[in-house]
Rosetta silent file (secondary structure, phi, psi, omega in degrees, C-alpha in Angstrom):
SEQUENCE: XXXXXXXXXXXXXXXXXXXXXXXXXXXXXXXXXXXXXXXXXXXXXXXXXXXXXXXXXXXXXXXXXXXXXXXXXXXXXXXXXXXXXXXXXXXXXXXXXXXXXXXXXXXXXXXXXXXXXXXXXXXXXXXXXXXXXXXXXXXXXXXXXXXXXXXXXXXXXXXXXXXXXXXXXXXXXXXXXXXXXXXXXXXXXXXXXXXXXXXXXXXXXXXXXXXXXXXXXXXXXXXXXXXXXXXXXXXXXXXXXXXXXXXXXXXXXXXXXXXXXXXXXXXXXXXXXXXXXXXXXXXXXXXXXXXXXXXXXXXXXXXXXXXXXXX
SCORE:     score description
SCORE:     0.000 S_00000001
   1 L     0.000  133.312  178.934   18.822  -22.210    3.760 S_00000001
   2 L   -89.185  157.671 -158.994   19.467  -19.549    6.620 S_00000001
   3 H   -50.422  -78.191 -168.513   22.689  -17.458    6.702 S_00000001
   4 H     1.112  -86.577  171.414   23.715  -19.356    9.997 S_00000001
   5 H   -31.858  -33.125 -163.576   23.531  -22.776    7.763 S_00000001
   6 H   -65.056  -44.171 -177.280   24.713  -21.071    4.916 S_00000001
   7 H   -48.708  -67.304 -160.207   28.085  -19.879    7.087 S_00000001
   8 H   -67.603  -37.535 -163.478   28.660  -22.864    8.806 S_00000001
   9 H   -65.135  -67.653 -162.013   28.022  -25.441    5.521 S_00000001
  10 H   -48.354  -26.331  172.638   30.691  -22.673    3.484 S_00000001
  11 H   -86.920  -53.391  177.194   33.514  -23.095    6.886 S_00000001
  12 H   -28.617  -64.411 -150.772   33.003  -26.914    6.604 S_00000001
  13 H   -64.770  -44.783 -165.172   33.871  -26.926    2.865 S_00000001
  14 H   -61.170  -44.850  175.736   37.270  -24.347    3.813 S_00000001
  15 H   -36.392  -53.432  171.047   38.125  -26.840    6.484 S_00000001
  16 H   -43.889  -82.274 -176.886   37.732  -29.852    4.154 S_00000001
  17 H   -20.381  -68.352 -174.743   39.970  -27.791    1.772 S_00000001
  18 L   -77.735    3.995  166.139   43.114  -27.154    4.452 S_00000001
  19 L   -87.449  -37.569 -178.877   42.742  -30.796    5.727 S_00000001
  20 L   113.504  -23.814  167.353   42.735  -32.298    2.804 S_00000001
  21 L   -33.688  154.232  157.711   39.266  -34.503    3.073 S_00000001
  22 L   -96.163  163.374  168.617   37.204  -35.039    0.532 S_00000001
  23 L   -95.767  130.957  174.276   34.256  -33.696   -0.100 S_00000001
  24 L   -56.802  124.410 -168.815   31.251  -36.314   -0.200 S_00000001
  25 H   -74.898    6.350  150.301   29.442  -36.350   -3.595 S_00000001
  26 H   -66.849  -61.475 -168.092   25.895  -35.397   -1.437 S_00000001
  27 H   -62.695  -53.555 -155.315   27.805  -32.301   -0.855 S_00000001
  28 H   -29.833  -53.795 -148.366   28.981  -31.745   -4.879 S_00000001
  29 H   -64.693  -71.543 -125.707   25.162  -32.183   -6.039 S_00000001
  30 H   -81.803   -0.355  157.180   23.836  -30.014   -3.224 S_00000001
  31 H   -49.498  -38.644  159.177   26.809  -27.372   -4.066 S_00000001
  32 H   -20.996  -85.733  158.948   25.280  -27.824   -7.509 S_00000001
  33 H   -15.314  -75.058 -175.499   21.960  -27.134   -6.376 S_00000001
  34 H   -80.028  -18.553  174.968   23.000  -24.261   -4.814 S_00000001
  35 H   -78.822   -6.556 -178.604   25.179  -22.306   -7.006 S_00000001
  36 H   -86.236  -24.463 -150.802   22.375  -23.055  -10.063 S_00000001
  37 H   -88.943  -72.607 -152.984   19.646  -21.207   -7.375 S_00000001
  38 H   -44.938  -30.567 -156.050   21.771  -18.276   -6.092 S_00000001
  39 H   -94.506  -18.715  167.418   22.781  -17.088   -9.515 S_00000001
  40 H   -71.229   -0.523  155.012   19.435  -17.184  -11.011 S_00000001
  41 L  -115.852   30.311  160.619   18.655  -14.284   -8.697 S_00000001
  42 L  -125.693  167.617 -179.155   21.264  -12.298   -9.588 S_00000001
  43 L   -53.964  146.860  174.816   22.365   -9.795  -12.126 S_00000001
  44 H   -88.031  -13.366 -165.979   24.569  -11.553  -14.727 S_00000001
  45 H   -78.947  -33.958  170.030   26.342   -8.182  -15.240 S_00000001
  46 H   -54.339  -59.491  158.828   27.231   -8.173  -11.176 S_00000001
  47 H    -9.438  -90.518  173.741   28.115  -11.603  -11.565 S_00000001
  48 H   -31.571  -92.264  172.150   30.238  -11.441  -14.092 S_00000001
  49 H   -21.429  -66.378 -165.112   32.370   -8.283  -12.165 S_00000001
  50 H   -52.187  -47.457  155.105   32.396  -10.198   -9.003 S_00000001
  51 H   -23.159  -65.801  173.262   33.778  -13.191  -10.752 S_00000001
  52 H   -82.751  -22.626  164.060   36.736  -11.735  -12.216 S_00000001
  53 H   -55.919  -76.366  159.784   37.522   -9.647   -8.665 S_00000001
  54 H   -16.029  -76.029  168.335   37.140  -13.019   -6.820 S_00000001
  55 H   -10.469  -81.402  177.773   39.563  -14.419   -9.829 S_00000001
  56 H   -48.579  -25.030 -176.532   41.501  -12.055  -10.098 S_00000001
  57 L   -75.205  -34.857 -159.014   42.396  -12.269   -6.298 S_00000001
  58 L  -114.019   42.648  175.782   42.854  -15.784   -5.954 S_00000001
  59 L   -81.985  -41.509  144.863   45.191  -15.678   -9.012 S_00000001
  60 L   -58.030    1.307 -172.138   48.139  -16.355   -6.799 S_00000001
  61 L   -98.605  -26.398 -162.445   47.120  -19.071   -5.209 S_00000001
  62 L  -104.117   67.342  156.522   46.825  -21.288   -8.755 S_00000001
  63 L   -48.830  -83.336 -152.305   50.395  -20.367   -9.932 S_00000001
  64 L   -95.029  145.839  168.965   51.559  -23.612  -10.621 S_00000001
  65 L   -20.320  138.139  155.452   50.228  -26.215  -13.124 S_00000001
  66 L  -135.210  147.763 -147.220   47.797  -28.485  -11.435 S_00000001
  67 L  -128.456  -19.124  158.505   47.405  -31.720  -13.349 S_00000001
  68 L   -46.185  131.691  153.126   44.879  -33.595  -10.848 S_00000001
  69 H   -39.910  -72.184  173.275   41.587  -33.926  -11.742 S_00000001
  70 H   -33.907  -55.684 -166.456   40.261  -34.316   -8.600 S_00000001
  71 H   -91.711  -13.096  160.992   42.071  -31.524   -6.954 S_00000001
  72 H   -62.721  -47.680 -159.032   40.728  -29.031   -9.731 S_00000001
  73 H  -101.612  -10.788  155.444   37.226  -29.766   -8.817 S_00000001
  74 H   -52.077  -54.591 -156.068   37.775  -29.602   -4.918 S_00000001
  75 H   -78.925  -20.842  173.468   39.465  -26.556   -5.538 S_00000001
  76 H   -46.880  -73.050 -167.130   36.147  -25.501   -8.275 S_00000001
  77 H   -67.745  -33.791 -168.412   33.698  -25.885   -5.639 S_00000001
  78 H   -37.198  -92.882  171.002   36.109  -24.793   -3.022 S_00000001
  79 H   -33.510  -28.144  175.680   35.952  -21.386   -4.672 S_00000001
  80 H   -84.582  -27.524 -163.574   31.885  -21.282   -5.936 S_00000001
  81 H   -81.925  -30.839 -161.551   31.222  -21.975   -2.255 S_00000001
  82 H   -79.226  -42.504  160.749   33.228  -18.696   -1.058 S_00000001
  83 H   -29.495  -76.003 -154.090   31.485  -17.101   -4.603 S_00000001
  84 H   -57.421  -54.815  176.665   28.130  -17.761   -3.357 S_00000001
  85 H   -23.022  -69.885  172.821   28.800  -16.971    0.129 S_00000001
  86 H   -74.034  -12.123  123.757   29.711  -13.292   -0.797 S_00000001
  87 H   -25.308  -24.795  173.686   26.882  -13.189   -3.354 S_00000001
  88 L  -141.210   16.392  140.726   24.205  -13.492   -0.786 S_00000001
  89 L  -100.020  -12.693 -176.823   25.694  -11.526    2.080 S_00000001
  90 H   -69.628  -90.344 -136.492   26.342   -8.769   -0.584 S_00000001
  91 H   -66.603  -30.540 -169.070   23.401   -9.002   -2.016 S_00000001
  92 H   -88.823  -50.872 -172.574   21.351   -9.909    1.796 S_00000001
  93 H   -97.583  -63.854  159.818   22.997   -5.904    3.079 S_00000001
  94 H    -5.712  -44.390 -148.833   22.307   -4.469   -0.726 S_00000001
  95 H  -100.474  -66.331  169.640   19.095   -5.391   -0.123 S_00000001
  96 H   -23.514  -54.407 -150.379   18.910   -4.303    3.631 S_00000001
  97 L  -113.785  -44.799 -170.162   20.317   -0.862    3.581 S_00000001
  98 L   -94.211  -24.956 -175.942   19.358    0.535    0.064 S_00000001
  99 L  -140.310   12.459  171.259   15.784   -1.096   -1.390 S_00000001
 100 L   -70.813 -161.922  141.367   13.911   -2.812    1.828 S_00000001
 101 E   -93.873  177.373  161.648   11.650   -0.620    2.754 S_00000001
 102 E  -123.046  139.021 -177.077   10.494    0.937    6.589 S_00000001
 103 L  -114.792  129.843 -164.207    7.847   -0.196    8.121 S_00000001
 104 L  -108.761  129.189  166.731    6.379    1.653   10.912 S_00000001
 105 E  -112.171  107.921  179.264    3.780   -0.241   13.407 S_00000001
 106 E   -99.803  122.732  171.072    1.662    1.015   16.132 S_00000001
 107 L   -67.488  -84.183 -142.399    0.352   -1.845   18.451 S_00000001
 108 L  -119.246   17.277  167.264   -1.217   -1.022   21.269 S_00000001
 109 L  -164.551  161.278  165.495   -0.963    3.155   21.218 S_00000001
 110 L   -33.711   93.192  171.729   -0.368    5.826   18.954 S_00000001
 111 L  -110.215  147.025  165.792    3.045    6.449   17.457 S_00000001
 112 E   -65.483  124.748  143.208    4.671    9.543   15.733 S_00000001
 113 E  -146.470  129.136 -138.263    6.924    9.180   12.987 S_00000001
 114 E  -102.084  128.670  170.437    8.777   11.785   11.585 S_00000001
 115 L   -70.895  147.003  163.383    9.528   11.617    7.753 S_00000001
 116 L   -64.549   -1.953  153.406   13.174   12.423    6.132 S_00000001
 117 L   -64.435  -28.320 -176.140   11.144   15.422    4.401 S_00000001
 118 L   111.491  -17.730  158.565   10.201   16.667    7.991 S_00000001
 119 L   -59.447  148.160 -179.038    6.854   15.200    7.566 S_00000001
 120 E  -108.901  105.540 -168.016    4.611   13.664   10.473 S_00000001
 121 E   -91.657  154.533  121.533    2.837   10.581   10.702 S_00000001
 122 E   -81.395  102.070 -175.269    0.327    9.336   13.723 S_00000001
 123 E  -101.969  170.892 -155.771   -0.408    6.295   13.429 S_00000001
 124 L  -142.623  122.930  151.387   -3.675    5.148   15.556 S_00000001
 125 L    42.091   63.066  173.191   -3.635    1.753   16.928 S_00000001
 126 L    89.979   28.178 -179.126   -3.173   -1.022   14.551 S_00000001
 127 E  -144.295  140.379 -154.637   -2.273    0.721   11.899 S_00000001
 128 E  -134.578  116.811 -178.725    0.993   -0.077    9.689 S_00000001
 129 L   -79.990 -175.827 -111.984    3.271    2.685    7.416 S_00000001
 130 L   124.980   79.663  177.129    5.314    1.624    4.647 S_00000001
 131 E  -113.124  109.572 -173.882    8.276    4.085    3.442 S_00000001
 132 E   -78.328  150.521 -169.957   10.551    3.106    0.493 S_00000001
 133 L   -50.654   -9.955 -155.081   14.712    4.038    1.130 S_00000001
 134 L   -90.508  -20.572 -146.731   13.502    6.153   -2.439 S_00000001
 135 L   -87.373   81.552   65.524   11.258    8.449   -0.075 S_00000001
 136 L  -110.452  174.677 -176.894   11.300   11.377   -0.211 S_00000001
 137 L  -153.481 -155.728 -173.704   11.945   11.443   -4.232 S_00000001
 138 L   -90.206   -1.234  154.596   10.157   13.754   -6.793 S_00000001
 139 L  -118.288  140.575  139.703    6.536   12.488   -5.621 S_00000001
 140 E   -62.361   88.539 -165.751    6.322   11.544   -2.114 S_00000001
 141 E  -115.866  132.565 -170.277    4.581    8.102   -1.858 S_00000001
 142 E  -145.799  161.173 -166.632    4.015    5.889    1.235 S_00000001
 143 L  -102.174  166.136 -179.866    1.582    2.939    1.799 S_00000001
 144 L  -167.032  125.788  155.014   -0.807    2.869    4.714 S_00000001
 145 E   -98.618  132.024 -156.990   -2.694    0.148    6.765 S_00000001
 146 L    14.972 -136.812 -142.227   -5.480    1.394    8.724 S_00000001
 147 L  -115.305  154.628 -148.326   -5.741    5.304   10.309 S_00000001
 148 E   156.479  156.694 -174.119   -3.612    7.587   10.888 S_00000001
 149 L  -143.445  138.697 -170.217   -3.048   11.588   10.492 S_00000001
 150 L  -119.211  139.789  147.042   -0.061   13.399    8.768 S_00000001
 151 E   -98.007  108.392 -157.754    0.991   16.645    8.993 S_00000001
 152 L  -111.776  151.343 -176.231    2.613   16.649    5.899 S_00000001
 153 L   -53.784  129.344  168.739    5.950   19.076    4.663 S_00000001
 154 L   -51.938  112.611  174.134    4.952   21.857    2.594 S_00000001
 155 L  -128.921  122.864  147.371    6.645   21.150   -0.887 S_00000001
 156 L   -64.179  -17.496  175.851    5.309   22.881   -4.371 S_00000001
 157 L  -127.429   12.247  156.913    6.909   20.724   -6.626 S_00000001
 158 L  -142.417  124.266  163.746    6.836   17.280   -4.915 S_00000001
 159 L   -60.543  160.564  143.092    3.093   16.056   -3.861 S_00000001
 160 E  -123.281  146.514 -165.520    2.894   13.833   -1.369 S_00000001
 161 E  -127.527  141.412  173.631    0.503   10.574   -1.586 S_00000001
 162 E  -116.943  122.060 -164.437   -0.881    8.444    0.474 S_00000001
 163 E   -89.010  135.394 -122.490   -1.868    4.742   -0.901 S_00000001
 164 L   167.403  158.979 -171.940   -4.580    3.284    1.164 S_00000001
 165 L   -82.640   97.105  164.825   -6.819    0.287    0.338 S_00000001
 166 L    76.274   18.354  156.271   -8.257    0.818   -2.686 S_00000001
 167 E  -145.708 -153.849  178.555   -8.177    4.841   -2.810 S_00000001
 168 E   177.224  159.475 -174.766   -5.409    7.100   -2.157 S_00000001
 169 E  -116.454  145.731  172.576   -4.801   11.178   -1.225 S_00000001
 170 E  -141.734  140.277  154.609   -2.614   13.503   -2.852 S_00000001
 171 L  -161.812 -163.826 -173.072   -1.397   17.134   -1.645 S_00000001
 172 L  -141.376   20.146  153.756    1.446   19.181   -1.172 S_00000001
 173 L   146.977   94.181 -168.615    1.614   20.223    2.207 S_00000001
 174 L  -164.895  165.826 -169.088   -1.633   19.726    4.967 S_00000001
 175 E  -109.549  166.376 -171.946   -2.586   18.541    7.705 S_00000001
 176 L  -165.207 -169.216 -172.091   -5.546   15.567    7.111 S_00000001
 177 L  -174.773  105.849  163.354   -6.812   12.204    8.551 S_00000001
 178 E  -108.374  147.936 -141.514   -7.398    8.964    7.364 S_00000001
 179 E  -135.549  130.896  167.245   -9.682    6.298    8.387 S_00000001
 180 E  -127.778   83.113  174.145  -10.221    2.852    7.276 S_00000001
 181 L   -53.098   10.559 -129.467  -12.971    0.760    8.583 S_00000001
 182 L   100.779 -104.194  176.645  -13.043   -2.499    6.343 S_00000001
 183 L   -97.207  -30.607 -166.108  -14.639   -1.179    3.149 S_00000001
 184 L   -81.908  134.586 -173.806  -15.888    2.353    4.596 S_00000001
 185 E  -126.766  133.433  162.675  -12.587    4.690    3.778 S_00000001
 186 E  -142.269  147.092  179.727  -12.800    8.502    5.069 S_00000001
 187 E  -134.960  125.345  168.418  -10.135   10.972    4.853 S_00000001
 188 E  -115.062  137.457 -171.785  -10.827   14.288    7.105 S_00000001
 189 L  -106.799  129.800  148.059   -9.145   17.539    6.413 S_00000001
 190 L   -76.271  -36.381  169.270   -7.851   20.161    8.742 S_00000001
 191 L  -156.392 -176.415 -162.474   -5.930   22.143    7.303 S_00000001
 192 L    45.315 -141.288  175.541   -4.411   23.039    3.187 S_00000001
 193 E  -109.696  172.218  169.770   -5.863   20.859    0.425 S_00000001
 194 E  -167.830  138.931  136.357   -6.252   17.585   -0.531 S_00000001
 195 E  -109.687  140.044 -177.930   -7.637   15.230   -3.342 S_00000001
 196 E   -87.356  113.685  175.935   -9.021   12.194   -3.204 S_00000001
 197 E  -134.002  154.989 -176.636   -9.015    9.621   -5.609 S_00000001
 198 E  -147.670  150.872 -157.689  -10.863    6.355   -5.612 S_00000001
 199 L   -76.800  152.136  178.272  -11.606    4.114   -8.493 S_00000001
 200 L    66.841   34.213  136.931  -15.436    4.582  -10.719 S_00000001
 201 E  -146.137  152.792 -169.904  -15.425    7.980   -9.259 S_00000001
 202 L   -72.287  152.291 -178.559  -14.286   11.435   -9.744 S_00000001
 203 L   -48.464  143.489  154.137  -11.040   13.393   -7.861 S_00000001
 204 L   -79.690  154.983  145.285  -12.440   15.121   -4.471 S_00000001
 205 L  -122.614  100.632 -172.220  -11.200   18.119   -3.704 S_00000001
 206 E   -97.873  147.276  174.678  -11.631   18.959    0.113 S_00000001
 207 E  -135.102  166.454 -150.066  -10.687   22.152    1.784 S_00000001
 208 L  -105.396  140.477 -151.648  -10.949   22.342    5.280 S_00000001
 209 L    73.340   35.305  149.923  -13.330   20.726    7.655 S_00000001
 210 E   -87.915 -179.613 -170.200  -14.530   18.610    4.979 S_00000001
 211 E  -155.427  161.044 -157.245  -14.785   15.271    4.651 S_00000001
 212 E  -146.888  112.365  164.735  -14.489   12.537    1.693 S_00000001
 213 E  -143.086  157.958  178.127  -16.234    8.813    2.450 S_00000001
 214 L   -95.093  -20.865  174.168  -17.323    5.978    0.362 S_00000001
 215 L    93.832    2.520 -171.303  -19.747    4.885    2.394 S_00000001
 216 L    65.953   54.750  172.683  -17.992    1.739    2.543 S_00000001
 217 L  -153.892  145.839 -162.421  -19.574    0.680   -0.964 S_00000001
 218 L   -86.503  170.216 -160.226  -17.345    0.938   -4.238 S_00000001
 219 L    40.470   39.763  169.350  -17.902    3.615   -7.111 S_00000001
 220 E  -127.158  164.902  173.153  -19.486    5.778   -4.714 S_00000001
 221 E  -158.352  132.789  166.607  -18.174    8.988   -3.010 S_00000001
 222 E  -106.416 -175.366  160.605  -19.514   11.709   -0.684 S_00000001
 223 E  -156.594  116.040  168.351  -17.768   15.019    0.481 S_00000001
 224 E  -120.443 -177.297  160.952  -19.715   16.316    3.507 S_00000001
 225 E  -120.488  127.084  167.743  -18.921   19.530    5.930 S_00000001
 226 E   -62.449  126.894  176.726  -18.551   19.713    8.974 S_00000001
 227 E  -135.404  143.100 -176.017  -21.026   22.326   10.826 S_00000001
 228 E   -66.928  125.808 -138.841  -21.940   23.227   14.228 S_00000001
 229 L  -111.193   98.755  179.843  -25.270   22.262   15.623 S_00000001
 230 L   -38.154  -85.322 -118.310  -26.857   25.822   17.347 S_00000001
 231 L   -90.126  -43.799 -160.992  -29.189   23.773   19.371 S_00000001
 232 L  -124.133    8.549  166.280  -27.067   21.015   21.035 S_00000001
 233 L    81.966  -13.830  175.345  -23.840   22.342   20.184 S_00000001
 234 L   -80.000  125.414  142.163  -22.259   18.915   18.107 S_00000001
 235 E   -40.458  125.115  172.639  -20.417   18.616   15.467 S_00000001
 236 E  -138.680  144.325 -168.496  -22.476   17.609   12.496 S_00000001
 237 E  -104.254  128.716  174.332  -21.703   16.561    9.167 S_00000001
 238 E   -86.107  147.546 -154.475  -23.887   18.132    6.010 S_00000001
 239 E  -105.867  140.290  175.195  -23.845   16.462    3.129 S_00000001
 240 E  -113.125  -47.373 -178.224  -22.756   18.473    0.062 S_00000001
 241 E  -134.190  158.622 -176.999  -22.297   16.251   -3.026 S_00000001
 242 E  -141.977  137.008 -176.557  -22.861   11.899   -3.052 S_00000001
 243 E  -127.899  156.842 -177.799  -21.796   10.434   -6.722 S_00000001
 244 E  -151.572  119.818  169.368  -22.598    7.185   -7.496 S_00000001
 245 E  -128.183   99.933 -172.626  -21.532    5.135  -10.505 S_00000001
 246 E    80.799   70.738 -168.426  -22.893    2.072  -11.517 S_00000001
 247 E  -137.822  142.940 -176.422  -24.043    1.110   -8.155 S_00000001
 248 E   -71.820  158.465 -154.660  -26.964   -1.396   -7.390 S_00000001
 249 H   -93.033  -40.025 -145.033  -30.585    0.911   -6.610 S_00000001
 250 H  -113.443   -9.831  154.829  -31.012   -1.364   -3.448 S_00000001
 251 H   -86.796  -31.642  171.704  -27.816   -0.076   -2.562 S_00000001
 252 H   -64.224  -42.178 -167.435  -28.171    3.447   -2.690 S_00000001
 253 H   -77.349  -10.888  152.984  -31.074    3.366   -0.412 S_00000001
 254 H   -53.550  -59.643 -175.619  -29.108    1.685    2.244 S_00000001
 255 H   -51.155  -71.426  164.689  -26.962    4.564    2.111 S_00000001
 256 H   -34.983  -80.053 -173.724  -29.702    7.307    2.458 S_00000001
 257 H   -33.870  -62.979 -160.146  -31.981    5.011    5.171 S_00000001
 258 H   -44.113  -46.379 -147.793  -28.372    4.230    7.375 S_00000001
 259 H  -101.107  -53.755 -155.187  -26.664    7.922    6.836 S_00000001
 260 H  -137.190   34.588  151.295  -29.171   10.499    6.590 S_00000001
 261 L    81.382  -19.463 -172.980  -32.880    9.016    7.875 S_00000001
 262 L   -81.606  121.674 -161.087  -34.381    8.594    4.314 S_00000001
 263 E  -117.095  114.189  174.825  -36.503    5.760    3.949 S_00000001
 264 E  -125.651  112.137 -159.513  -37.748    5.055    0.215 S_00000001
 265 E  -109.029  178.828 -157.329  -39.406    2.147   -0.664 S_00000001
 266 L  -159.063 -172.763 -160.469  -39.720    0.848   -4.018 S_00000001
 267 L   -88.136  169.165  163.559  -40.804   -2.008   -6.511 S_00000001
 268 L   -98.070   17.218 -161.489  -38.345   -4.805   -5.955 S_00000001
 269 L  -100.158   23.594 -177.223  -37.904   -5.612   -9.475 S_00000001
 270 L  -121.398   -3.866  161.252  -35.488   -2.394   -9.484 S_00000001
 271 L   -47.349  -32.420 -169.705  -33.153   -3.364   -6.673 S_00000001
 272 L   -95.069    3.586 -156.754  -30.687   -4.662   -8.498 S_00000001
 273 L   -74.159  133.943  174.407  -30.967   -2.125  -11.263 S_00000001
 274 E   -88.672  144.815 -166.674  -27.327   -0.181  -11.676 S_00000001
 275 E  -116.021  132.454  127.619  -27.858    3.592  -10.961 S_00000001
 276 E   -95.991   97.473 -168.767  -25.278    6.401  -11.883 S_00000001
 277 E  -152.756  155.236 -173.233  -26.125   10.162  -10.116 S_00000001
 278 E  -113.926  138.337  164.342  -24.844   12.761   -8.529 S_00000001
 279 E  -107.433  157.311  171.111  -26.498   13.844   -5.527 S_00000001
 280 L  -102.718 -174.378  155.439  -26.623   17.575   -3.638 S_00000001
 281 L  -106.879    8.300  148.986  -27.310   18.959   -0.529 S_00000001
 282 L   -10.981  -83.738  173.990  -30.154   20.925   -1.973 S_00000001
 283 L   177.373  160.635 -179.416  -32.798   19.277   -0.363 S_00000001
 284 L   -57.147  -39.642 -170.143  -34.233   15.589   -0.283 S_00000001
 285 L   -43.258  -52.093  165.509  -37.061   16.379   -2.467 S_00000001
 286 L  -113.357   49.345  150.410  -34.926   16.645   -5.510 S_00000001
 287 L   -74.807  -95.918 -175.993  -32.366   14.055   -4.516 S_00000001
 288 L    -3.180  -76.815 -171.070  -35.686   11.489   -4.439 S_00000001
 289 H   -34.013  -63.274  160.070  -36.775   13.049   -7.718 S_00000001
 290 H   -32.606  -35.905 -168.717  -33.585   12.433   -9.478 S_00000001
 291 H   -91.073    3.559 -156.412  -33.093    8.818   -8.644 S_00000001
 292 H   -96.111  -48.034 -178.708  -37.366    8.041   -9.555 S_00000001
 293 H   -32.524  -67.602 -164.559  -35.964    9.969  -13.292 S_00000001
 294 H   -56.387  -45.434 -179.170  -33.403    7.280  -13.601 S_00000001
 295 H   -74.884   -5.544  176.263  -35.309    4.243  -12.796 S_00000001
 296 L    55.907   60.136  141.236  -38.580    5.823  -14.580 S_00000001
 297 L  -110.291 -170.246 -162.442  -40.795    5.679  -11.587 S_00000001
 298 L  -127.325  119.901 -162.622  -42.960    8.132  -10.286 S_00000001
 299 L   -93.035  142.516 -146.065  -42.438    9.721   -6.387 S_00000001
 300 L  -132.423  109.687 -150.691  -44.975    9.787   -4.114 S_00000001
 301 L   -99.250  133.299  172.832  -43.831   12.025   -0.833 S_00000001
 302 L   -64.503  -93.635 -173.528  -45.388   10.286    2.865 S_00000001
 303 L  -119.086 -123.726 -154.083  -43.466   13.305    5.322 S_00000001
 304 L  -109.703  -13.097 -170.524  -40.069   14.886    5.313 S_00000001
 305 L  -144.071   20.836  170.354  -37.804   11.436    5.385 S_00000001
 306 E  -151.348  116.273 -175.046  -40.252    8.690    3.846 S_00000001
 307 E  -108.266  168.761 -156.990  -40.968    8.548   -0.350 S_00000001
 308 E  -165.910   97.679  166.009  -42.806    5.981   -2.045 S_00000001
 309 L   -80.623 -165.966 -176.582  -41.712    5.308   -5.740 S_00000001
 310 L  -178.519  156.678  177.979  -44.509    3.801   -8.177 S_00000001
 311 L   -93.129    0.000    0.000  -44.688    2.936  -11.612 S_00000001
């Protein structure tokens, strides 16, 4: 039932009351109804207070003996309806001003929004923030739908975290950027620290003009760095470490072929095979090597970007 309804049904019944009507025994049951609903989502201890306050208030009005039935139970509901009423506007502003949360939206451009720590959100497009009235508290924690880049308040003793689909960031006072694509999640750092944590792989630690991605495939993680390209002058990102745990064999090799040029073919009766390795930025040669150890094949090198395992 919406307040409006709620209002106007609860001035009917007061009307009823100073006219003297009765009330129709549709309304009793659905008074019934409703006074069995409201109070099963409240505290009994609130209750309970509110009850004798109410009570206590309307203690002057029921002075004198009343020996009607009839006019007991008018006056019964009379009084549960006025109950309930302030039970779910209390409870309806309770709710409002102390435990909804705020939710921040950006449509159709960027917006800023400045935390009560003094922190700074960007949100990018189509991307949706999430701050509970507890924030800030003694961790900072705020939810996040798609990208955005905080500058976040320097604190030593309260972290602040950011909850993200299916990972999440922690630091204490940096500036960073996160990106959500679907499944591919990257968070790029600019300035302080940051860790990264995402489930079936170990915390990142990034420092700055790194970079933390999943590749958009789960239990995997890279951290590459950004470096400047002498010849054409572009940013380019080098790959420093790629972990992989429990990840299909036919997957990893997307992930090389897509990201970094390396094409390795291989028996098929080991695509599906689950693989767990850490990769470097060493050099391809003994990437390749590593992953032919786990699967017990044998590597066979073509040029510089195409490998050939074998039994």
């Amino acid at each position: 039932m919406k307040y409006s309804k709620t209002e106007a049904f609860v001035f009917k019944l007061w009307s009823r009351e100073v006219s003297g009507d009765k009330i129709s025994e549709k309304e009793l049951r659905l008074l019934e109804l409703w006074e069995r609903e409201v109070i099963k989502s409240l505290d009994k201890e609130d209750i309970q207070k509110s009850k004798i306050k109410v009570l206590s208030d309307l203690e002057p009005y029921f002075v004198h003996p009343i020996n009607s039935q009839v006019y007991f139970r008018k006056n019964r509901y009379s009084v549960a309806a006025v109950l309930l009423l302030l039970f779910s506007l209390g409870g309806f502003f309770t709710y409002f001003f102390f435990y909804k949360p705020d939710v921040y939206v950006a449509e159709n451009i960027n917006r800023t929004v400045k935390l009560k720590d003094g922190s700074l959100v960007m949100l990018l497009p189509g991307a949706k923030l999430t701050v509970e009235k507890s924030f800030p508290a003694e961790t900072r924690i705020v939810d996040l739908q798609g990208d955005a880049v905080f500058k976040v308040a320097k604190s030593k003793v309260h972290p602040f975290i950011v909850k993200a689909d299916g990972f999440s960031t922690r630091v204490m006072g940096t500036v960073f950027k996160v990106m959500q694509r679907g499944t591919r999640k990257t968070v790029e750092l600019y300035e302080g620290k940051v860790a990264v944590s995402s489930p079936g792989t170990s915390v990142a630690y990034l420092t700055p003009n790194q970079r933390w991605t999943n590749f958009g495939i789960a239990h995997t993680a890279a951290v590459v760095i950004g470096k400047k390209d002498k010849r054409s002058g572009k940013k380019l990102f080098v790959l420093m470490t790629l972990t992989f745990n429990d990840v299909p064999f036919k997957n990893i090799m997307d992930i090389l072929y897509k990201n970094y040029g390396i094409s390795i073919k291989y028996p098929p009766e080991v695509a599906d095979k689950k693989v767990t390795a850490d990769l470097t930025g060493s050099s391809w040669d003994e990437n390749v090597e590593a992953l032919a150890f786990i699967t017990g094949l044998e590597v066979q090198k073509e040029n510089n970007t195409t490998y050939i395992l074998k039994k």
